[in-house]
N, C-alpha and C positions, 0 to 999 in steps of 0.2 A: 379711231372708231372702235366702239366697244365688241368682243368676240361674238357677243349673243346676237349681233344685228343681224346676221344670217339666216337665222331661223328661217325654216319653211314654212310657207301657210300652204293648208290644203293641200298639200304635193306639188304646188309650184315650184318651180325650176328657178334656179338665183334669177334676181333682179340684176344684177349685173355680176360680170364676173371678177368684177375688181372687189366687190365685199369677199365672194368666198376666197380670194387671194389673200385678204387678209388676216383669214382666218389659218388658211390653209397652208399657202406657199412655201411657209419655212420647211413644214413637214415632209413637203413633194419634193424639195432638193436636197432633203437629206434620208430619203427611204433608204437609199444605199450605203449609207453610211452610222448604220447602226439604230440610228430611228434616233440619233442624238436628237434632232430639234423636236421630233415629238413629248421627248422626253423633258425635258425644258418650256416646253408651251403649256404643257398641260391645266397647271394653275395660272399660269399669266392670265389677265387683267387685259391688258390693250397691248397693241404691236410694239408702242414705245419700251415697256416691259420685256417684251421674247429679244428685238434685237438689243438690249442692254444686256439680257444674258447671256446671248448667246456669244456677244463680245469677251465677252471673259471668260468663255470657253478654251480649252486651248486646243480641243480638238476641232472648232469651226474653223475654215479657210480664209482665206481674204475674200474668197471670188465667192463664195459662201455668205458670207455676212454681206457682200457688194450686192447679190440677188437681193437680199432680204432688203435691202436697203430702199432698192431698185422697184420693188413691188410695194414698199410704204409709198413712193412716190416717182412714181414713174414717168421719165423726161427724156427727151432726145438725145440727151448726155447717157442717160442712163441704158438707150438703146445702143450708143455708140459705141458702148463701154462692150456689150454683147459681139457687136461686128468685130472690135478689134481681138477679142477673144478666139472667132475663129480664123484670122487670118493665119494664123501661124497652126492651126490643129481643128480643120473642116471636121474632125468626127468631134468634136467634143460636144458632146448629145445634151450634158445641164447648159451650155451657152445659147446653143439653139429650140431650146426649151423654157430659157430666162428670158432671152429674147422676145419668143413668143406670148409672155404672161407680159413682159413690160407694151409690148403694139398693144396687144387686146385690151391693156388699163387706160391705153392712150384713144381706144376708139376704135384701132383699125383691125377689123376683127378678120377679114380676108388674107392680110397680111400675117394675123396672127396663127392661122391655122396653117398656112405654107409653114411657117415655123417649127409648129408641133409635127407636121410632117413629115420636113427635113430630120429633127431627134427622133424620127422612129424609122425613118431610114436607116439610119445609122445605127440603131439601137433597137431590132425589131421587138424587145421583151423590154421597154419603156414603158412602163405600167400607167408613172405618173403623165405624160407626155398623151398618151392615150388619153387619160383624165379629160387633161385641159384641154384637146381638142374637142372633146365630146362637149364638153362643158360652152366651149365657143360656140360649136352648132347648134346645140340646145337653145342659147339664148339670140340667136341667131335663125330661130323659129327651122331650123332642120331637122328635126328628130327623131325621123326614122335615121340620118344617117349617126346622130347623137348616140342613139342605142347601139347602133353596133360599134361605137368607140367604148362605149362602156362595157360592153362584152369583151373586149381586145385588154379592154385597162386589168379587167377580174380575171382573164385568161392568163393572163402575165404573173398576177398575184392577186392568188385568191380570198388573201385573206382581207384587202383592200374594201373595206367596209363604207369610206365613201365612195366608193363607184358604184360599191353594191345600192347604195341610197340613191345615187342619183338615178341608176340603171332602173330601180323601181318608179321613180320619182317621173319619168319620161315615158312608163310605162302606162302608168295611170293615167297620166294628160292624153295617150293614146288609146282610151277605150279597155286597154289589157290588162283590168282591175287582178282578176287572180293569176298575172304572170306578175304582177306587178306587188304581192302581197308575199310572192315567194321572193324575190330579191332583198324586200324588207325585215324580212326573216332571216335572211342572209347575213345581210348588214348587221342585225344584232346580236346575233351569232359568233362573229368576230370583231363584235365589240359591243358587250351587254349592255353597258353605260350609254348605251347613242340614245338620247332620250328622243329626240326627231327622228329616227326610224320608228322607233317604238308607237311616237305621234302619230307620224303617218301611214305604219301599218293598223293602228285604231281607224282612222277614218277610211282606210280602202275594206276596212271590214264592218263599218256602220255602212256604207254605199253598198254593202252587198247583202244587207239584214239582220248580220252577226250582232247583232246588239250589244250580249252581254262578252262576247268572247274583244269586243273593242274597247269596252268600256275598261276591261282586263287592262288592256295595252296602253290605255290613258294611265292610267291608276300604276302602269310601272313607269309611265314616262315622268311623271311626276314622283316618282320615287327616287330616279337620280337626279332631277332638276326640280325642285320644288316649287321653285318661282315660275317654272313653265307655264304664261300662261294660256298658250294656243291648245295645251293640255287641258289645263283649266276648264277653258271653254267651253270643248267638247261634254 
C-alpha cells in the first residue's frame, strides 16, 4: 500500500486504522527510541521499503522489526507472538501496544482498545498508545471519547503533530470548527511539512468565510506536496 493512500478528505477521520498503521506504526514504536524509524521512513516509498531498512539497521530490535512485520500483515500468529511477549514481563507497554494495533488490523477493535489501555496503565505518559486508542474510538464512531485520548496523546508529548491532526480532525466532524483550526495550527507547528493539516486547516477556514486566509493554506499545502491533489481541489 502506497504511503499517500491516507490522505484525509475533508477532515474525515482514517477509513480504517489499518491504512494509518501503515503509514504510521513503525514511527509509534520507535518514538522512544530516538525517532530512529521516523528517520528512515521519511522518504520510503511503501512499507516493503521502511522494513527493508530498518532491517539493516542495527539499532532496530528483533521485537522492533517483528512489530513492523506484524502491522504489514497481521495474523493470529502475529498476535500470539504479542502474548508470549508478555508472559514473562506484564509491564512491557510496546507488546501490549503491538498487540493492540495487530487486533484492531484483524477487526477486533474492542479487543484492541483493552489493549491500548492495558500500555497506559503501565505507562501512564504513552503518548503513542494514547494515539491508537483515540484512533480506534474515532473510527469506532466514539468521538467525544476519541478527543480526549488525543488530548492524553499531545499531553504526554507535545510536540506529537499527528495527534495534534487528528485531535483537530475529530474536532471538526464535531461542530468545534475554531477549536478545531487551533489544533491544525498545532499540528503544523511542529511539523511545517504536514501538508494535510495544512489541507484541512484550509477547509475548516473556507467553512468559516476565511476565503483568502484558506486559500493561503491550500497554496502552502501544495508547496510541500505538489501532487496533493485534495489541495488542488479546493
Amino acid at each position: 500500500m502506497a504511503l499517500n493512500n491516507w490522505i484525509y478528505r475533508e477532515s474525515e477521520p482514517y477509513k480504517s486504522l489499518n491504512e494509518k498503521c501503515v503509514l504510521m506504526s513503525n514511527r509509534w514504536f520507535m518514538f522512544d527510541n530516538d525517532n530512529l524509524i521516523e528517520k528512515v521512513t521519511c522518504d520510503s516509498d511503501n512499507q516493503t521499503v521502511v522494513v527493508a531498512k530498518i532491517k539493516s539497521s542495527k539499532a532496530a530490535s528483533g521485537f522492533d522489526i517483528k512489530c513492523i512485520e506484524i502491522n504489514a500483515n497481521p495474523s493470529e500468529e502475529a498476535i500470539n507472538k504479542f502474548k508470549e511477549a508478555l508472559i514473562d514481563k506484564p509491564d512491557f507497554v510496546e507488546a501490549w501496544y503491538g498487540w493492540g494495533i495487530a487486533l484492531e488490523n484483524s477487526g477486533q477493535h474492542e479487543e484492541a482498545i483493552e489493549k491500548f489501555e492495558k500500555a497506559v496503565t503501565y505507562k501512564p505518559n504513552y503518548a503513542v498508545a494514547w494515539y491508537g486508542w483515540g484512533l480506534v474510538l474515532e473510527n469506532s464512531g466514539k468521538r467525544e471519547e476519541a478527543i480526549e485520548k488525543f488530548d492524553k496523546a499531545v499531553a504526554c508529548r507535545p510536540d506529537f503533530a499527528e495527534a495534534w491532526y487528528c485531535w483537530g480532525a475529530a474536532l471538526e466532524k464535531s461542530g468545534k470548527r475554531e477549536e478545531a483550526i487551533e489544533k491544525f495550527e498545532k499540528a503544523v507547528t511542529y511539523k511545517p511539512n504536514y501538508a494535510e493539516a495544512r489541507c484541512n486547516w484550509g477547509a475548516a477556514l473556507e467553512k468559516s468565510g476565511k476565503h483568502e486566509e484558506a486559500i493561503e493554506k491550500f497554496k502552502e499545502a501544495t508547496k510541500y506536496k505538489p501532487n496533493y491533489a485534495e489541495a488542488r481541489l479546493k
